[in-house]
C-alpha atoms as a printed R data frame, in Angstrom:
    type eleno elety resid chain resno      x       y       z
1   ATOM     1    CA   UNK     A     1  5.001 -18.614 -21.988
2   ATOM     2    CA   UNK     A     2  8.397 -19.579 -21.927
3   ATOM     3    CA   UNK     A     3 11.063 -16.729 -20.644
4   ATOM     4    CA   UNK     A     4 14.003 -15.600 -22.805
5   ATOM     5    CA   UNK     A     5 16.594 -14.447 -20.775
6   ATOM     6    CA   UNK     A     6 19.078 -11.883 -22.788
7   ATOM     7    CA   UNK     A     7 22.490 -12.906 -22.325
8   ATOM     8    CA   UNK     A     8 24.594 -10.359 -20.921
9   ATOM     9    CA   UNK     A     9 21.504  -7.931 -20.354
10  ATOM    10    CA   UNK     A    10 22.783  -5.866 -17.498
11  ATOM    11    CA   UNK     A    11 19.918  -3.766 -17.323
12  ATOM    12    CA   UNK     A    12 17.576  -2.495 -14.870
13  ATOM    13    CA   UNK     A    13 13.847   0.003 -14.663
14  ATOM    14    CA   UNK     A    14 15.947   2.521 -13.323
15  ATOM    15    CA   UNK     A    15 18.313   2.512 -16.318
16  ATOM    16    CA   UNK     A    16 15.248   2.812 -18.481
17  ATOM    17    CA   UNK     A    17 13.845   5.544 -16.912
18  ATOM    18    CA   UNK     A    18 16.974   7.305 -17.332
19  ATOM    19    CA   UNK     A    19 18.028   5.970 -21.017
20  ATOM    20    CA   UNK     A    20 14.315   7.708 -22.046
21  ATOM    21    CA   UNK     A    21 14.316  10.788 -19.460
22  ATOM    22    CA   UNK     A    22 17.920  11.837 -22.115
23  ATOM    23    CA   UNK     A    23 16.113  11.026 -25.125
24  ATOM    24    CA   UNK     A    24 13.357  13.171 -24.448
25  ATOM    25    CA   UNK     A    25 15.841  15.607 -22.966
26  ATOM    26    CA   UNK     A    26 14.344  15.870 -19.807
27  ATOM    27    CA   UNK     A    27 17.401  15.069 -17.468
28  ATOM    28    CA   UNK     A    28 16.843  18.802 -15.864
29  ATOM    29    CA   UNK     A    29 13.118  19.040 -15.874
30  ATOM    30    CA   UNK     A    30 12.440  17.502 -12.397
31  ATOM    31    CA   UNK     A    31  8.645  17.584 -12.999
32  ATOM    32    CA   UNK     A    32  9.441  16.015 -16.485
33  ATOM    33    CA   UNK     A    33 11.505  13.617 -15.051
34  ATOM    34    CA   UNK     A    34  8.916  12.789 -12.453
35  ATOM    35    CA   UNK     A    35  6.527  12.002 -14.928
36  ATOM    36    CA   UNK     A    36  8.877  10.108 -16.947
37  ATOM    37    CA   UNK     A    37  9.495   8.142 -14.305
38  ATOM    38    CA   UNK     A    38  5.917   7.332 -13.403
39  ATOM    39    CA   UNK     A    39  5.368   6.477 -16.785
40  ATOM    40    CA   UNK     A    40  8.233   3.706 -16.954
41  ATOM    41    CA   UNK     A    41  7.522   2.303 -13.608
42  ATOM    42    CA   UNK     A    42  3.825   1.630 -14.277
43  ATOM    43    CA   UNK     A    43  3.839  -1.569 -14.751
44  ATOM    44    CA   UNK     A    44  5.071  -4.362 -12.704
45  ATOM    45    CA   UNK     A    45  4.721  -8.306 -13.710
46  ATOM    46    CA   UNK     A    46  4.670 -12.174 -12.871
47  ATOM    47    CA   UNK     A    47  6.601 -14.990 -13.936
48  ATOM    48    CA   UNK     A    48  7.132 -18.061 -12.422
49  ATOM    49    CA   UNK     A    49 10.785 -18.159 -13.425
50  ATOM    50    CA   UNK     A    50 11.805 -15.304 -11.711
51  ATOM    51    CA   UNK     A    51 10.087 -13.372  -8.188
52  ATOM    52    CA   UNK     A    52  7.335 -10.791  -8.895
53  ATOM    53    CA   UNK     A    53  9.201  -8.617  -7.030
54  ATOM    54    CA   UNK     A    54 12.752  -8.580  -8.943
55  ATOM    55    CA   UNK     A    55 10.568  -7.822 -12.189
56  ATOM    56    CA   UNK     A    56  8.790  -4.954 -14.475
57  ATOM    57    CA   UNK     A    57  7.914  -4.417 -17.783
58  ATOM    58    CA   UNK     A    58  8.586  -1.524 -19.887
59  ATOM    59    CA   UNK     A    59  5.357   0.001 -21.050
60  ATOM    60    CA   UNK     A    60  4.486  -0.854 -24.578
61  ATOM    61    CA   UNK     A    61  4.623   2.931 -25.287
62  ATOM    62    CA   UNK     A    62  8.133   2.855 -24.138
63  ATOM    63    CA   UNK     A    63  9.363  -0.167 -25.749
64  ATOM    64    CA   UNK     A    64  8.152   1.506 -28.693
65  ATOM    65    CA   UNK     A    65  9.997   4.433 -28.096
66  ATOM    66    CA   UNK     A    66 13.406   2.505 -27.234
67  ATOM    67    CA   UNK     A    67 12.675   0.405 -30.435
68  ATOM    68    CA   UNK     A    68 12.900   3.421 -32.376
69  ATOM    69    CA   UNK     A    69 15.918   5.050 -31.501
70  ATOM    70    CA   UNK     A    70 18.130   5.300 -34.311
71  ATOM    71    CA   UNK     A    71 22.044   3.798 -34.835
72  ATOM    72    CA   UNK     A    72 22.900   7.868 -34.509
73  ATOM    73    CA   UNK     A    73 21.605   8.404 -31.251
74  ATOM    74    CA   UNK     A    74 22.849   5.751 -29.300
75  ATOM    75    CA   UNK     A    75 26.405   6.872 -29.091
76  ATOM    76    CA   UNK     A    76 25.032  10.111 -27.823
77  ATOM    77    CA   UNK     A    77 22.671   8.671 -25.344
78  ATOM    78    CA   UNK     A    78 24.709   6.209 -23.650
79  ATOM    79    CA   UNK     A    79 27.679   9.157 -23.294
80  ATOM    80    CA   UNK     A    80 24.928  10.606 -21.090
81  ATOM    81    CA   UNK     A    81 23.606   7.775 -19.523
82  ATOM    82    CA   UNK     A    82 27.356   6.646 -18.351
83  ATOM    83    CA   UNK     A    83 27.784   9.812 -16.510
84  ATOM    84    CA   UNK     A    84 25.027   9.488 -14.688
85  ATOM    85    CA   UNK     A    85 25.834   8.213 -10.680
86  ATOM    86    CA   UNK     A    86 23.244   6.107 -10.966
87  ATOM    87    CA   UNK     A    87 23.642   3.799 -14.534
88  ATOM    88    CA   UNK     A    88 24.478   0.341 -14.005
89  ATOM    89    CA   UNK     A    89 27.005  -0.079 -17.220
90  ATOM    90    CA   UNK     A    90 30.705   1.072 -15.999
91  ATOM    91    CA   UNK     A    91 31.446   3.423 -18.734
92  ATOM    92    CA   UNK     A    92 30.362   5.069 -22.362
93  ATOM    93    CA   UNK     A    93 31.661   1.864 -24.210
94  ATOM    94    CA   UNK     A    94 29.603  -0.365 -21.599
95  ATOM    95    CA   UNK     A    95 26.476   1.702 -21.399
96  ATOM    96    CA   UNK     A    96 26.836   1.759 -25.382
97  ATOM    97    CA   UNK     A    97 26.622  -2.047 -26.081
98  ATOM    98    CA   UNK     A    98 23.841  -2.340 -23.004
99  ATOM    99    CA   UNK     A    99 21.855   0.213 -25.001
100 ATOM   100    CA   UNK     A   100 22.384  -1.644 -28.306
101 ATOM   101    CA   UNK     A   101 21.206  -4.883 -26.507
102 ATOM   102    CA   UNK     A   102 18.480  -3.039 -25.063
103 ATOM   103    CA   UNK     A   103 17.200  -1.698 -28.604
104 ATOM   104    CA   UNK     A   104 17.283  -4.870 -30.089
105 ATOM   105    CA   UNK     A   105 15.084  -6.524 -27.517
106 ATOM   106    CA   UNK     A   106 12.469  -3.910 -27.863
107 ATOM   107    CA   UNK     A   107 12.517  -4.350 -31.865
108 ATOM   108    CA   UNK     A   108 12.094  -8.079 -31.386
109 ATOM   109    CA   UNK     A   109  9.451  -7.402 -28.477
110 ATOM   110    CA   UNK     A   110  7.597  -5.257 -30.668
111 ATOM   111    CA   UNK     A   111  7.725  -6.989 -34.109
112 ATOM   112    CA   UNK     A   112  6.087 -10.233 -31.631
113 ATOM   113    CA   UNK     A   113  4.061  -7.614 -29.812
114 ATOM   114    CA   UNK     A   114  5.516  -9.175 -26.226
115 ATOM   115    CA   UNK     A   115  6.698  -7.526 -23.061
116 ATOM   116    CA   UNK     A   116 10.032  -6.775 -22.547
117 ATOM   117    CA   UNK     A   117 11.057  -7.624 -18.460
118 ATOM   118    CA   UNK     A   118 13.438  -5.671 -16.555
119 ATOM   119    CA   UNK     A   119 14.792  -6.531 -13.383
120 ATOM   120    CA   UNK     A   120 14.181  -4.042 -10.398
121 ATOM   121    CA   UNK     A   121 16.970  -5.200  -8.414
122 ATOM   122    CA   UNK     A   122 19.784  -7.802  -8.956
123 ATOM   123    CA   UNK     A   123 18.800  -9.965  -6.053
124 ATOM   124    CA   UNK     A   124 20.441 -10.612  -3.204
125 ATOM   125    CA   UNK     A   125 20.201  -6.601  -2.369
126 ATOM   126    CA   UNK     A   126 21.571  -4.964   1.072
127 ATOM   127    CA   UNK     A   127 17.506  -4.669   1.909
128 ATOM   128    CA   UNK     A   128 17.216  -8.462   1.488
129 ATOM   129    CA   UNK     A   129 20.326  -9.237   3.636
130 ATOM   130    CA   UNK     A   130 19.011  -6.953   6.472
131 ATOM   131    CA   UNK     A   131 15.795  -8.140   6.699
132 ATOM   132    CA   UNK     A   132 16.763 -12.205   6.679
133 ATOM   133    CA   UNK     A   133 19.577 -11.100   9.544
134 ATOM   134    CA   UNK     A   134 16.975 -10.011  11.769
135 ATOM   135    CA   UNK     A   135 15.594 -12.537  14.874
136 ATOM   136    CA   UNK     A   136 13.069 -13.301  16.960
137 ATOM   137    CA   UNK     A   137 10.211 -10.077  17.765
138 ATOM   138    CA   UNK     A   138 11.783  -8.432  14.962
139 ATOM   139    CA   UNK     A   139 11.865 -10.236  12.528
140 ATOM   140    CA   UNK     A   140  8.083 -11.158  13.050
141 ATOM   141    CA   UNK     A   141  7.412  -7.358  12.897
142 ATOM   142    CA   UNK     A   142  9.189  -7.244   9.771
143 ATOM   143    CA   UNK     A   143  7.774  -9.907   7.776
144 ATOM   144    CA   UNK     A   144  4.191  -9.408   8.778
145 ATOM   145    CA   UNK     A   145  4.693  -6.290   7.483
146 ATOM   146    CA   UNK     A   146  6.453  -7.206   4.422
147 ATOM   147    CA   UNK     A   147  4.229 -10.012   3.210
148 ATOM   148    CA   UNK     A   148  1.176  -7.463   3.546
149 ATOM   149    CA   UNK     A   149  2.816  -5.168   1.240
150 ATOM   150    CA   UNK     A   150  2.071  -5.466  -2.943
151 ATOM   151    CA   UNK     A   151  5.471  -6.045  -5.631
152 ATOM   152    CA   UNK     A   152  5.648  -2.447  -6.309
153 ATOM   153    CA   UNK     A   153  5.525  -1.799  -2.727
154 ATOM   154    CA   UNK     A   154  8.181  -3.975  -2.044
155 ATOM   155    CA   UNK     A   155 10.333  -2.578  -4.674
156 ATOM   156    CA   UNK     A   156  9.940   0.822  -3.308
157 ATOM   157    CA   UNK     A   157 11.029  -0.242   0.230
158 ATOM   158    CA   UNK     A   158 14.372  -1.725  -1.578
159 ATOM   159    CA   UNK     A   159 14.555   1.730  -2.940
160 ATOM   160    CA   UNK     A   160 13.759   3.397   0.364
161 ATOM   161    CA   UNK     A   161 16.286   0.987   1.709
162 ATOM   162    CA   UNK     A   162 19.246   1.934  -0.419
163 ATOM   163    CA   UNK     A   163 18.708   5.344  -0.380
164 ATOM   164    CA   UNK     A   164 18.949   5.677   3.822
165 ATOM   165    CA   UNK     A   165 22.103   3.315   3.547
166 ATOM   166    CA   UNK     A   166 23.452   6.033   1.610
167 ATOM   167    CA   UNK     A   167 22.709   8.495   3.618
168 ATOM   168    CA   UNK     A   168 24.398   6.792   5.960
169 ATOM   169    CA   UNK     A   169 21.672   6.080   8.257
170 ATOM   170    CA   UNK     A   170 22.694   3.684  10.915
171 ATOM   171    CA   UNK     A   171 18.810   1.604  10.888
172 ATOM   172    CA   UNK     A   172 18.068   1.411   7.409
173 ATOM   173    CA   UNK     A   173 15.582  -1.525   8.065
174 ATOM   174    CA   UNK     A   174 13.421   0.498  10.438
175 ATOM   175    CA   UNK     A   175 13.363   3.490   9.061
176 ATOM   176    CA   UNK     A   176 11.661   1.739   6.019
177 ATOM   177    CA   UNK     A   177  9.509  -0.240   8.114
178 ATOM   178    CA   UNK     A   178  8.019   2.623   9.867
179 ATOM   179    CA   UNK     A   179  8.036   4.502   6.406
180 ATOM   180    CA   UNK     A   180  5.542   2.096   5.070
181 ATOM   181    CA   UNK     A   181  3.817   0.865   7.936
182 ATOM   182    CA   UNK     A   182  2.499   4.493   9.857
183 ATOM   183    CA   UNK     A   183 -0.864   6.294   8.399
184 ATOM   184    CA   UNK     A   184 -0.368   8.317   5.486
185 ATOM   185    CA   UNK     A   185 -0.586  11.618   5.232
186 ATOM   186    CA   UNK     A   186 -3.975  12.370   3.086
187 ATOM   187    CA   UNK     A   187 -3.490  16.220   4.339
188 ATOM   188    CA   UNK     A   188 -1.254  19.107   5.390
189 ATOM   189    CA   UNK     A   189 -1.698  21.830   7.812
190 ATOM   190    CA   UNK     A   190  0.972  24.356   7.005
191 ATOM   191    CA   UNK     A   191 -0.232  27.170   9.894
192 ATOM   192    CA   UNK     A   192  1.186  23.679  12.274
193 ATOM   193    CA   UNK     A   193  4.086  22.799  10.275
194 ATOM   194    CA   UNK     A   194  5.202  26.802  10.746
195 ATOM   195    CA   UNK     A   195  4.695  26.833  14.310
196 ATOM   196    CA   UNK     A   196  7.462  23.987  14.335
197 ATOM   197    CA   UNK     A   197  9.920  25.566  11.637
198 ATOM   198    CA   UNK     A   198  9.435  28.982  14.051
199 ATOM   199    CA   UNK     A   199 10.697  26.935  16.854
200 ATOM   200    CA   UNK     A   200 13.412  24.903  15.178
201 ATOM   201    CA   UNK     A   201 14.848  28.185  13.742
202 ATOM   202    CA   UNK     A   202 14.822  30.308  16.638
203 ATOM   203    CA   UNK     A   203 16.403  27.391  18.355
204 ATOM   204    CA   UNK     A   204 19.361  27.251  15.676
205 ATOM   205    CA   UNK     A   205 19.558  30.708  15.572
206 ATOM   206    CA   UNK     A   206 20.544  30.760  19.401
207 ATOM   207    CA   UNK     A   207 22.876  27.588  19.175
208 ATOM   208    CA   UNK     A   208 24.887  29.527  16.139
209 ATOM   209    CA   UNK     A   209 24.997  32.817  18.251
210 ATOM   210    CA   UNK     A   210 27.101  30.835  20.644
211 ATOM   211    CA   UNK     A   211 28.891  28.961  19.054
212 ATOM   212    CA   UNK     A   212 29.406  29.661  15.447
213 ATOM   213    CA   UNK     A   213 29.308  26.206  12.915
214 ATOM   214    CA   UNK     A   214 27.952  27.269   9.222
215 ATOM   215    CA   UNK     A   215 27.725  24.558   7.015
216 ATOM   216    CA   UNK     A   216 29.656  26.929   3.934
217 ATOM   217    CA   UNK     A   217 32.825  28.942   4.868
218 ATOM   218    CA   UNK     A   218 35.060  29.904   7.745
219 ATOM   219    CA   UNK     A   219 33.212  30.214  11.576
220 ATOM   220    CA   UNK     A   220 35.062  32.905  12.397
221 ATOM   221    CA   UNK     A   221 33.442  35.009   9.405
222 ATOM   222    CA   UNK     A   222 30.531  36.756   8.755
223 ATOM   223    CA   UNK     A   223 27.084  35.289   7.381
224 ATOM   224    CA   UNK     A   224 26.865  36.252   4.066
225 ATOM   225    CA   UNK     A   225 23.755  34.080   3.326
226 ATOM   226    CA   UNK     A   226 21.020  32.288   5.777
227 ATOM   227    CA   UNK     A   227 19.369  29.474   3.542
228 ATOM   228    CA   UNK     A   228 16.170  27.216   4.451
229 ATOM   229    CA   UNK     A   229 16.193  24.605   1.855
230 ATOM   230    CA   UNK     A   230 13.810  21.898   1.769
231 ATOM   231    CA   UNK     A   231 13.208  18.091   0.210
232 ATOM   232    CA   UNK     A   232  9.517  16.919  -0.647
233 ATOM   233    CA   UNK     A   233 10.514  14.498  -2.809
234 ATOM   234    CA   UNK     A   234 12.573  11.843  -1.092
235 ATOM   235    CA   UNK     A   235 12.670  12.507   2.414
236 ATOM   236    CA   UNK     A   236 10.071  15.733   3.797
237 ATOM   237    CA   UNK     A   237 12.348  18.277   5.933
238 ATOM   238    CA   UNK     A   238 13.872  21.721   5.996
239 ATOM   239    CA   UNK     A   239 17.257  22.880   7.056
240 ATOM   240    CA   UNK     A   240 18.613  25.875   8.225
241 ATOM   241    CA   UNK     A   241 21.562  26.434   5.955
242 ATOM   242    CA   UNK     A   242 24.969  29.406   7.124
243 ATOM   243    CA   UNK     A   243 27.207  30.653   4.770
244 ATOM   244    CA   UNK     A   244 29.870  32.639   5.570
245 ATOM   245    CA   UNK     A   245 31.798  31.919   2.302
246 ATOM   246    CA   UNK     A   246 33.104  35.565   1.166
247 ATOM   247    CA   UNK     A   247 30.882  35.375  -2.383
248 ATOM   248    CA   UNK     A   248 27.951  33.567  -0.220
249 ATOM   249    CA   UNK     A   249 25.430  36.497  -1.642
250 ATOM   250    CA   UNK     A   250 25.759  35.826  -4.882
251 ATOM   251    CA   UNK     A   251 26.415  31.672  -4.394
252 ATOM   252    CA   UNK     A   252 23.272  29.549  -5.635
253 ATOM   253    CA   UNK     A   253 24.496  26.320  -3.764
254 ATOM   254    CA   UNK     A   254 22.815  24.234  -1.487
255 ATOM   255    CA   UNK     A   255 23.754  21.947   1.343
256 ATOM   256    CA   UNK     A   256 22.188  18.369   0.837
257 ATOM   257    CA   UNK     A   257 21.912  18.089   4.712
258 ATOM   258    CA   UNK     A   258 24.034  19.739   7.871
259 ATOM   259    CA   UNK     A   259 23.094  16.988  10.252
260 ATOM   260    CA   UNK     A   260 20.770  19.694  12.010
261 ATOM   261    CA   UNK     A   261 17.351  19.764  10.015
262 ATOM   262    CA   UNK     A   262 13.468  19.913  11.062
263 ATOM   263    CA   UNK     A   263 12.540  16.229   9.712
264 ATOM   264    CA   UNK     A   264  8.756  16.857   8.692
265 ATOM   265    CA   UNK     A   265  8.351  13.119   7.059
266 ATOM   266    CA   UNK     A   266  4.363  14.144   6.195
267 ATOM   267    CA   UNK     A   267  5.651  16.324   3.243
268 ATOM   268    CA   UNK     A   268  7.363  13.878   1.470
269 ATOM   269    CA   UNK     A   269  3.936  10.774   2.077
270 ATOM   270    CA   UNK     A   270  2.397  14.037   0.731
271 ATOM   271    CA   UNK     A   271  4.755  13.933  -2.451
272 ATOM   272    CA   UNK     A   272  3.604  10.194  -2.590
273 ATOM   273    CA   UNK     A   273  0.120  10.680  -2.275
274 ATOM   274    CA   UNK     A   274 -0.550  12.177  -5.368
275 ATOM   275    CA   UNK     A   275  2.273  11.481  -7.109
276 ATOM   276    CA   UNK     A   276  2.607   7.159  -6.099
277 ATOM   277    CA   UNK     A   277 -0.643   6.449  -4.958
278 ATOM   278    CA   UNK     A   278 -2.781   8.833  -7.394
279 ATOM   279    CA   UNK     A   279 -4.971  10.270  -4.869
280 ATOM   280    CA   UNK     A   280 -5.354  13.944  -3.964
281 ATOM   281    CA   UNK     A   281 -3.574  15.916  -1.247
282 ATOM   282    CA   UNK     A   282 -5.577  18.787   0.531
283 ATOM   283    CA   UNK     A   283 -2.926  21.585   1.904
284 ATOM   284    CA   UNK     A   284 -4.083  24.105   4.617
285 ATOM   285    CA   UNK     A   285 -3.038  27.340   3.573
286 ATOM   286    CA   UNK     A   286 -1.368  29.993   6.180
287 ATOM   287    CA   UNK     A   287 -4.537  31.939   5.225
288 ATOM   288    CA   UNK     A   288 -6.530  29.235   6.145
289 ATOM   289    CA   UNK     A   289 -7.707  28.487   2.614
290 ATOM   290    CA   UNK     A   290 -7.129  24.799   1.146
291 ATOM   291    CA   UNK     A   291 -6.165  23.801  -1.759
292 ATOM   292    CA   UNK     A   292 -6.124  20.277  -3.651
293 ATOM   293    CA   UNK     A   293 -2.957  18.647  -5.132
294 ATOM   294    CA   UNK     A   294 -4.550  16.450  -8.387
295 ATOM   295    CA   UNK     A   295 -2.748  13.237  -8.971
296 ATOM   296    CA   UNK     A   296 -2.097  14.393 -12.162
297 ATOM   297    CA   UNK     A   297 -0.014  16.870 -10.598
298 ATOM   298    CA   UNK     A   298  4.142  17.115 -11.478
299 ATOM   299    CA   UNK     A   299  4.870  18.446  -7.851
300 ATOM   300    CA   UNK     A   300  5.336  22.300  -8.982
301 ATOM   301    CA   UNK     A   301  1.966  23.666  -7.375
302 ATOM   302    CA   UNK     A   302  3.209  21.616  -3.931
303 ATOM   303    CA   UNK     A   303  6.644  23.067  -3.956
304 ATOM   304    CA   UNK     A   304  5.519  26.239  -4.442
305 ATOM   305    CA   UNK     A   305  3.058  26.329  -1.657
306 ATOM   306    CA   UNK     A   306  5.543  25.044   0.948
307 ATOM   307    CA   UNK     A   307  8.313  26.690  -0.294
308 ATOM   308    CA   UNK     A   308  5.867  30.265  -0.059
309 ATOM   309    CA   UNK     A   309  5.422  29.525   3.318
310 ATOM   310    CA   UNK     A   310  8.757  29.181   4.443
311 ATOM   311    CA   UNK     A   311  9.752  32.316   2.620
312 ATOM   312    CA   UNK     A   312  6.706  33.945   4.463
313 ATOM   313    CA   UNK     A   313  8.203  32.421   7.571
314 ATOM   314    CA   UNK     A   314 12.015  33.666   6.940
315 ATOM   315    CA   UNK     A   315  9.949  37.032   6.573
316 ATOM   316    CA   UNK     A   316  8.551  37.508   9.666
317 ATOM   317    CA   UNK     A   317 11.189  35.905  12.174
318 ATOM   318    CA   UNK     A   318 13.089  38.371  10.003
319 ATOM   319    CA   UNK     A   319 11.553  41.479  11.174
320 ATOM   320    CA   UNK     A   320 11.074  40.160  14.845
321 ATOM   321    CA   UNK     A   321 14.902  40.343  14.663
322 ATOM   322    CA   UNK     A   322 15.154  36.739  15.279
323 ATOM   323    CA   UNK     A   323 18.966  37.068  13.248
324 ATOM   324    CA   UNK     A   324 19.720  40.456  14.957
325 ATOM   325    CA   UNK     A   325 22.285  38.685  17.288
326 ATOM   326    CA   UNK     A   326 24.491  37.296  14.251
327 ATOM   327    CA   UNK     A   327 27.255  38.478  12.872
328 ATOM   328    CA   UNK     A   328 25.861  39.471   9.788
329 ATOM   329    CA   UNK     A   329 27.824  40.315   6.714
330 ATOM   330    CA   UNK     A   330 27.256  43.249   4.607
331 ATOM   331    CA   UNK     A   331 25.530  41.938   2.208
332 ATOM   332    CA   UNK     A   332 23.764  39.188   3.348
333 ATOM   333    CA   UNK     A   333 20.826  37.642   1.591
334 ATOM   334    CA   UNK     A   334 18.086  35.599   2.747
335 ATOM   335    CA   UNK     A   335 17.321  31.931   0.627
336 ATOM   336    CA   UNK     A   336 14.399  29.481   0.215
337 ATOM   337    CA   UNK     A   337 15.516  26.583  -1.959
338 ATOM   338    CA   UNK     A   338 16.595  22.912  -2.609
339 ATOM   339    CA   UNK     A   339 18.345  20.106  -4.465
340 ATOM   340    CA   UNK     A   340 15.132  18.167  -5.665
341 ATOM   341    CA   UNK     A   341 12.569  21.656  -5.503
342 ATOM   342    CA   UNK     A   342 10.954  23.515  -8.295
343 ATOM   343    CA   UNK     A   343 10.664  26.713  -5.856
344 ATOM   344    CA   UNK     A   344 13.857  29.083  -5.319
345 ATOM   345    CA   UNK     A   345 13.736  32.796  -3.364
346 ATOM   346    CA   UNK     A   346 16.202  35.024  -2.845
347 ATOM   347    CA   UNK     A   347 16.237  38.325  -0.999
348 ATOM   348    CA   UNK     A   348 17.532  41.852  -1.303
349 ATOM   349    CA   UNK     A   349 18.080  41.993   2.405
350 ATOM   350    CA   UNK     A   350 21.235  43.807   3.006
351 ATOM   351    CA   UNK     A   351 21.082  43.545   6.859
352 ATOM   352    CA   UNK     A   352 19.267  41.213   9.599
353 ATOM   353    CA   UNK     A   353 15.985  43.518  10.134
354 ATOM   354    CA   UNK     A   354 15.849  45.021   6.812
355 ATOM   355    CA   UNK     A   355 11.763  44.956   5.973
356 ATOM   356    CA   UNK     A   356 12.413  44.748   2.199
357 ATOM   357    CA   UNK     A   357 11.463  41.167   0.863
């Protein structure tokens, strides 16, 4: 079948995912959102026009959905969607007439009862210009690699991609290849994974103690909050987080990374386990019980069971008095927490041995 090509149809999945995550008023409901986006990215197609991997179709459920929003929620939605970091229009007025557009196609889509084709990525992409600049070993590496993988495999390393050049990663290319190329994860030990956040927080403990470098406030203060926050969702690692800001106690802020966190990449192929590949996740317990993560899971039940642990570990260095030798404010609260986590913890502690939870 012959492809029509929108003019002017500046759109991509991601903008989907986020034009119906605001409809459905899900923009802070992470597990929401996570479905959401599952939902939209489902299904990826073929054309000989244009690369597998530059397209995917909106689900016909979606299309649906887009088809029906009315004239009086447009302006409303694309306000919303414009703000967002992420949206490919500009600005409201842009994001309004890409969302008209948009509408329109899915009307016409419907009424024919025909796909409607995003692109992924508007080719060429930094990912694509990396991997074509490699040479020789390298580059063989690379593309035996890449021409194993599937189209929504390869869309996710583009993703992957982007994501560590923001971060500002200086080797993007094999970060993603070893990413995607290592054994996943199918299960979690969490009695190991505490044995290494033990160590890495003693250790940081000890390097603060001498020389004094929170991530919030003024070194030469006191710690008014200690905070391990955690990502399962895009990268797998926890951080050991100082405040000495003089409202840190009450402060419900976190750090997005201090350049000196525990990288535990297992959590986050756990995240995509169930949640990208649809197969279970087994978790080791601190009790030595297991438990199973369904693939129809939203990521709540995993965030709670590592962000438990890590509470349970704050705990008990806590009353070994692995913080006795810090200059601790009075008061000074204990944190478990993250950007992209469903789990949060705060303390009562009002000193560095205080046995109170």
């Amino acid at each position: 079948m012959k492809l029509d090509v929108t003019p002017q149809g500046n759109v991509n999945i991601d903008d989907v995912v986020s034009i119906v995550a605001i409809h459905r008023d899900l923009l802070d409901d992470r597990s929401a959102w996570w479905k959401t986006r599952r939902e939209v990215y489902a299904r990826f197609a073929s054309h000989e026009v244009i690369s597998t991997r530059t397209l995917a179709a909106i689900p016909d459920a979606v299309r649906d959905e887009i088809a029906a929003l009315a004239n009086r929620d447009l302006e409303s939605i694309a306000s919303r969607w414009a703000e967002l970091g992420d949206s490919t229009p500009a600005d409201a007025d842009a994001a309004f007439l890409a969302l008209q557009r948009l509408v329109h196609v899915c009307m016409q889509a419907k009424e024919s009862e025909l796909s409607v084709l995003l692109r992924t990525n508007h080719p060429p992409n930094d990912f694509e210009t990396a991997f074509y600049n490699t040479a020789g070993k390298q580059l063989q590496n690379f593309k035996k690699a890449f021409d194993s993988w599937d189209e929504s495999k390869r869309y996710e390393a583009h993703q992957r991609y982007n994501y560590y050049l923001k971060q500002g990663d200086v080797d993007c290319l094999n970060q993603v290849l070893r990413d995607f190329s290592r054994p996943k994860t199918s299960r979690l030990n969490l009695k190991t994974d505490q044995r290494k956040i033990r160590k890495y927080i003693t250790k940081r403990v000890k390097s603060y103690a001498k020389s004094p470098s929170p991530a919030l406030g003024d070194p030469g203060d006191p710690i008014g909050r200690i905070s391990l926050e955690f990502d399962l969702e895009y990268e797998g690692f926890v951080d050991l987080v100082f405040d000495t800001r003089p409202d840190a106690a009450e402060a419900d802020e976190f750090v997005e990374d201090t350049g000196d966190r525990l990288d535990l990449f297992h959590w986050y192929e756990g995240t995509e386990r169930f949640a990208g590949d649809n197969l279970p996740l087994t978790i080791t317990l601190l009790d030595g019980s297991k438990v199973v993560i369904g693939s129809d899971s939203d990521g709540e039940a995993y965030d709670k069971h590592i962000g438990s642990m890590l509470r349970e570990t704050l705990i008990e260095l806590r009353h070994e008095g692995a913080f006795s030798k810090l200059p601790i404010a009075d008061p000074c609260v204990f944190t478990v927490g993250g950007v992209h986590t469903n789990y949060s913890w705060k303390s009562e502690t009002r000193s560095p041995t205080n046995d109170s939870p």
